[in-house]
C-alpha positions in Angstrom: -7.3 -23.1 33.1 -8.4 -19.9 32.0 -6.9 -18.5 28.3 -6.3 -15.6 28.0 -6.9 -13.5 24.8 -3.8 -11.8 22.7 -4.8 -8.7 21.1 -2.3 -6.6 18.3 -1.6 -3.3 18.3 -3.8 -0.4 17.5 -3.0 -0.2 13.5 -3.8 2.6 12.0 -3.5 3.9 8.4 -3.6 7.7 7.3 -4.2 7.7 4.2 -4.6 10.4 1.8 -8.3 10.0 1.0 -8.9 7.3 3.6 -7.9 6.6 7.2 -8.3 3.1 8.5 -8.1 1.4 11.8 -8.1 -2.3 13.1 -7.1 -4.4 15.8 -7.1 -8.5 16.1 -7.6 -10.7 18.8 -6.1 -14.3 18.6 -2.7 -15.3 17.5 -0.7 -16.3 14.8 -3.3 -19.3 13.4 -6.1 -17.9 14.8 -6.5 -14.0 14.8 -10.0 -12.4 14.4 -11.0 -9.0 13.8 -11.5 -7.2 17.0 -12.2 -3.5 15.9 -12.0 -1.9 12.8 -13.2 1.5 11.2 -12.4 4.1 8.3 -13.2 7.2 8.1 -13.1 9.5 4.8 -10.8 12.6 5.2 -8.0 14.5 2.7 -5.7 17.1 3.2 -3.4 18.2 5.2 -6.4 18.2 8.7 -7.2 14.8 7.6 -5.9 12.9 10.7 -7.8 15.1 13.2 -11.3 14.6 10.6 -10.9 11.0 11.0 -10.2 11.1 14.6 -13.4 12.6 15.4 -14.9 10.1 12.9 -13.2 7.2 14.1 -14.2 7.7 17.6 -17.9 7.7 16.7 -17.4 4.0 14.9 -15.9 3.1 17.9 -18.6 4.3 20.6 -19.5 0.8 21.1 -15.9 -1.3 20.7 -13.5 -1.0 23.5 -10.0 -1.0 22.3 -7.5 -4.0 24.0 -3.8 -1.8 24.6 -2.7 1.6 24.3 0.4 0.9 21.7 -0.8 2.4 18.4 1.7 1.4 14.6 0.7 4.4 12.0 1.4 4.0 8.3 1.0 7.4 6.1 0.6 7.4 2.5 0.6 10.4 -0.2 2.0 14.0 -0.5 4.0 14.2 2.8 5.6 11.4 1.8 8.2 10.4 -1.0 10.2 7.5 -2.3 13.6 7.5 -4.1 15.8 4.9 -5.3 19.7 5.9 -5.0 21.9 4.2 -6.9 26.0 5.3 -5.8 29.3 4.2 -7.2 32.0 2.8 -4.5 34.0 5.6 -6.0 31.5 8.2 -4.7 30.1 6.0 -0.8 32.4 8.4 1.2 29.2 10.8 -0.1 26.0 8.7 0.7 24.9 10.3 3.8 25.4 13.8 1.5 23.5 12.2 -1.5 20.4 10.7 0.8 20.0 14.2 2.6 20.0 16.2 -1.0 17.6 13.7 -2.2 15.3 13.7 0.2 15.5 17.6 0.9 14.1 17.7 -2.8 11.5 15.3 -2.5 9.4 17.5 0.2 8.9 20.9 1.7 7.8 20.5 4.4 8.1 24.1 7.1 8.9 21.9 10.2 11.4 19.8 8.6 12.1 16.2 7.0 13.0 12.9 8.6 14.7 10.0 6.2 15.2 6.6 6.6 17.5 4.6 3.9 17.4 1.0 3.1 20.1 -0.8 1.7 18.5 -2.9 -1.6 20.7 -6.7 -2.2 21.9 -7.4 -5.9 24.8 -8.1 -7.8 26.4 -5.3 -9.9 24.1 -3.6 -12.5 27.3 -2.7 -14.3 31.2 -2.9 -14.3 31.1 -0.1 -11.9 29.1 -2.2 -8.9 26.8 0.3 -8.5 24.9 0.1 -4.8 21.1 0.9 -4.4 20.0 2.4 -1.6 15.8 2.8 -1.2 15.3 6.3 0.5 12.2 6.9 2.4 11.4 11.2 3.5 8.1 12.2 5.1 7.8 15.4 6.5 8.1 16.6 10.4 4.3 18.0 10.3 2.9 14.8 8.9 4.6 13.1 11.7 3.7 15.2 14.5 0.0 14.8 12.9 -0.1 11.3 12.9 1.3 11.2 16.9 -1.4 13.9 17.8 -3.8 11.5 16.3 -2.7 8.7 18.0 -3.4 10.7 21.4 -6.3 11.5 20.4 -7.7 8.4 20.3 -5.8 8.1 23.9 -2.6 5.6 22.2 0.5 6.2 22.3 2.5 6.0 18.7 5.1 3.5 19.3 5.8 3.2 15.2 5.1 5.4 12.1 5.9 3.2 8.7 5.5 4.1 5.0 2.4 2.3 3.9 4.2 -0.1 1.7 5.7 -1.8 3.7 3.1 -3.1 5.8 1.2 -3.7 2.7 4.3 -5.7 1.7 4.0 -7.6 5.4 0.1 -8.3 4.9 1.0 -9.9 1.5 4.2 -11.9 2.1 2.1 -13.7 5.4 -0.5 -14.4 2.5 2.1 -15.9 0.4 4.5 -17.7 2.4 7.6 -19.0 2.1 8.8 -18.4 -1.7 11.8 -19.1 -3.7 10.7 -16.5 -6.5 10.3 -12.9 -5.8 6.7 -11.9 -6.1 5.6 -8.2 -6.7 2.6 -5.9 -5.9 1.1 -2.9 -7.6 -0.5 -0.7 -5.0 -3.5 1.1 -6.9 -4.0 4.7 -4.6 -6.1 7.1 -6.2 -3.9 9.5 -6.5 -0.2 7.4 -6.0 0.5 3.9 -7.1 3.7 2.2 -6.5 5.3 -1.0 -7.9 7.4 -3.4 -5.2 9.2 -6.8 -5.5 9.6 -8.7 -2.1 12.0 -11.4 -2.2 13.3 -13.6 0.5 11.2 -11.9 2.7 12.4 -8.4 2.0 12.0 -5.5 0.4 13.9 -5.8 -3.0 12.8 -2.4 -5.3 10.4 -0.4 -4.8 9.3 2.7 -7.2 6.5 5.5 -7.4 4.2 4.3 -10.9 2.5 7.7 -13.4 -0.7 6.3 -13.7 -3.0 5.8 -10.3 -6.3 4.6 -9.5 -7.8 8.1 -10.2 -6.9 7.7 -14.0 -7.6 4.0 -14.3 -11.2 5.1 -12.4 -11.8 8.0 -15.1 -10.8 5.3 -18.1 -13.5 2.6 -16.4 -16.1 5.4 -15.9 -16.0 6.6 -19.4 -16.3 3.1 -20.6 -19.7 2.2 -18.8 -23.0 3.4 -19.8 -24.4 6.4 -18.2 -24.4 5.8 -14.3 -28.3 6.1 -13.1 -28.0 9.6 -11.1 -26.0 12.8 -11.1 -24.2 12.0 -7.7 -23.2 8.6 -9.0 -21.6 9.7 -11.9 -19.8 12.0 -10.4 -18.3 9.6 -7.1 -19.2 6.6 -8.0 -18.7 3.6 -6.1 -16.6 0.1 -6.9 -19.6 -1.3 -5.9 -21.7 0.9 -8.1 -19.3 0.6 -10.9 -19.0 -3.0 -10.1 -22.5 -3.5 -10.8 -22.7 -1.2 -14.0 -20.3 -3.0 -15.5 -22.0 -6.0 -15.7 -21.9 -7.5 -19.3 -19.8 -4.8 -20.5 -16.3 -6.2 -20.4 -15.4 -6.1 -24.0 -15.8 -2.2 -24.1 -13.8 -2.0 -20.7 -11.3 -4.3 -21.7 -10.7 -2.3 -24.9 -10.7 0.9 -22.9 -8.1 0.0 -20.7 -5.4 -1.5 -23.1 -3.8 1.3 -23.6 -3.7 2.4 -20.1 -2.8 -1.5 -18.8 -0.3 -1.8 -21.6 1.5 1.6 -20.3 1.4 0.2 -16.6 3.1 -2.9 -18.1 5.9 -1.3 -19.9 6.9 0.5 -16.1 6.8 -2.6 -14.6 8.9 -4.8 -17.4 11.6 -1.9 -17.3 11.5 -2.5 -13.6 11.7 -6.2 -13.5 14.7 -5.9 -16.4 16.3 -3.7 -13.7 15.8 -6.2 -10.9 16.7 -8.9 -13.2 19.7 -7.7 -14.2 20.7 -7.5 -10.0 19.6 -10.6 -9.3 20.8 -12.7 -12.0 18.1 -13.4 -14.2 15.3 -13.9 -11.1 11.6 -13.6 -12.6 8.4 -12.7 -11.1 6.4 -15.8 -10.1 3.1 -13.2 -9.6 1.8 -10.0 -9.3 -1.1 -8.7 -6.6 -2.9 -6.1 -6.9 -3.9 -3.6 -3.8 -5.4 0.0 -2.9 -8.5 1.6 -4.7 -7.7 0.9 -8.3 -7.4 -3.0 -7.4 -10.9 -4.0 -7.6 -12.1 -1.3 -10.7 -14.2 -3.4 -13.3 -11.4 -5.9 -15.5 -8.2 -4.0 -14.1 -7.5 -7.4 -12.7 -7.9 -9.1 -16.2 -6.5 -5.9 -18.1 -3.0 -6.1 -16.2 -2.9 -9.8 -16.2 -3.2 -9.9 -19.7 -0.7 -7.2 -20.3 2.2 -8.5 -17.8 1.4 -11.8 -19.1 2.1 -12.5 -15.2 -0.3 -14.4 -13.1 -2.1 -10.9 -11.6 -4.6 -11.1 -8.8 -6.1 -9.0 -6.3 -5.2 -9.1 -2.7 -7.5 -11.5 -0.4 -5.0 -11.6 3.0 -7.5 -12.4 5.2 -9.4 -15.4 3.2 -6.1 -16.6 2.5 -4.8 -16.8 6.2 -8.1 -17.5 7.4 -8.5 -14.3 9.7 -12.2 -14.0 10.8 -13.2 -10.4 9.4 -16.9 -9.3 9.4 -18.5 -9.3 5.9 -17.4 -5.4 4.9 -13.8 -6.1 5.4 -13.8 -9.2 2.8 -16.0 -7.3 0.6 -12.7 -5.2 0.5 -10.0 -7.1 1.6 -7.2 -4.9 -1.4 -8.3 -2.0 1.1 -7.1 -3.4 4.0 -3.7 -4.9 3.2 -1.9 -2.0 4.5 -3.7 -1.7 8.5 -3.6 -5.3 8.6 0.6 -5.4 7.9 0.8 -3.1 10.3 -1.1 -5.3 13.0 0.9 -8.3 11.7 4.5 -6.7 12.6 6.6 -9.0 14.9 4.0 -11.7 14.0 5.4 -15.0 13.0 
């Protein structure tokens, strides 16, 4: 009897530096990477720079399907969390579309999507939390143009945490404790708690893998050359930092102790909704994941067992060698191939 191989669909991430792309072959217990590619690009032309680029790491790699699930991250897109008394519901749809109409400009318009957040009461008044996602029209119609571009057809666009959220919870399992994740961008980080399954809190973080970078950087000795120093690596970094993590330890307690005093006033917020419920961990994704000793920096701080992502070691997806060597990069294309996977 002849098998026949499943493949996923096209997932793509546009992110605001970055743009990734994979697609696995398999099934749940066995997938394997079938394609995958990134592409550097920023701005507001970024999706059409990494289509060209995208296409060219492709030349060789026939993609299975035409069904493409986008994730967007950065500027276009914004995160809110709404709380709203019962005296003032009859004014939620009101309150969202304010809210989001001041969280982007966007000339062709917004879209929002709102998500109602479980709990008990924070206070006598029962408040409700609502977890209010904008992006703007253009960044859409980008990320559909995109998809035709590479001759798919956009059948989902998501906010990149929450595949990111998907890749992780497969990773973990089945859980009685909520577990959180810091996502590390360079230039937005956000802080999530995932319990049951779902999406409990989520919430935008001031510091970001472009500050934790410049805190690492001015840490290490001298990199070897101009160009280095000024775009440096992980890898480079990585290397650099080799018997030097006293000095980037000290360097970063200030900056891991400030990321830890966000996160405890979130998990006293979530605490108090879900009756005393703690954090059983804390991973780590995105660019600023995988820094020298931010991993030990914020595990120390939290005082929370704090790792970085691994998704596909931990569910055993076969990956080629420069996917593992970056598996915290990945987290989000690889939720979004995951979706409706068991």
């Amino acid at each position: 009897m002849k098998l026949i191989t499943r493949y996923s669909p096209v997932a793509i991430h546009f992110g605001s530096l970055e743009s990734r792309l994979l697609q696995l072959a398999g099934g749940p217990g066995g997938w394997k990477v079938h394609a995958h590619a990134s592409a550097g690009a920023q701005g507001s032309l970024r999706h059409a720079s990494a289509v060209e680029h995208l296409l060219q790491a492709l030349s060789h790699k026939k993609l299975r399907g035409k069904d493409a699930l986008i994730a967007t991250s950065g500027e276009a897109s914004a995160v809110n969390l709404v709380p709203m008394d019962p005296a003032q519901r009859s004014r939620l749809q009101q309150t969202l579309q304010e809210t989001a109409a001041r969280a982007i400009n966007d000339p062709e318009g917004i879209s929002y999507r709102y998500l109602p957040l479980a709990g008990g009461a924070v206070d006598h008044a029962q408040r409700e939390e609502f977890l209010l996602l904008t992006s703007g029209q253009s960044e859409s119609r980008r990320c559909t143009e995109a998809a035709e571009s590479l001759q798919l057809r956009a059948v989902g666009l998501e906010y990149s945490a929450f595949p990111t959220a998907r890749a992780l919870h497969a990773m973990h399992g089945p859980s009685e404790d909520p577990w959180g994740f810091l996502q590390l961008g360079m230039d937005r980080s956000l802080f999530g708690i995932v319990h049951e399954g779902e999406m409990r809190f989520l919430k935008p973080m001031q510091s970001n893998g472009q500050s934790l970078l410049q805190t690492v950087t001015a840490a290490l000795p001298e990199l070897p050359n101009e160009e280095a120093m000024q775009h440096p690596t992980v890898a480079t970094l990585q290397q650099n930092a080799v018997g030097h993590a006293v000095e980037i330890l000290h360097a970063l307690r200030l900056e891991s102790e400030g990321m830890a005093q966000e996160i405890r006033a979130c998990l006293r917020h979530f605490s108090a909704r879900h009756k005393g419920a703690r954090l059983a961990s804390v991973t780590l994704t995105g660019f600023g994941a995988a820094l020298p000793e931010v991993e030990n920096a914020l595990d120390h701080a939290l005082s929370i067992p704090t790792s970085v992502a691994r998704p596909f070691s931990e569910l055993g997806i076969q990956a080629p060698a420069e996917i593992l060597a970056e598996e915290h990069l990945w987290c989000t294309p690889l939720g979004l191939a995951l979706r409706g996977e068991s």
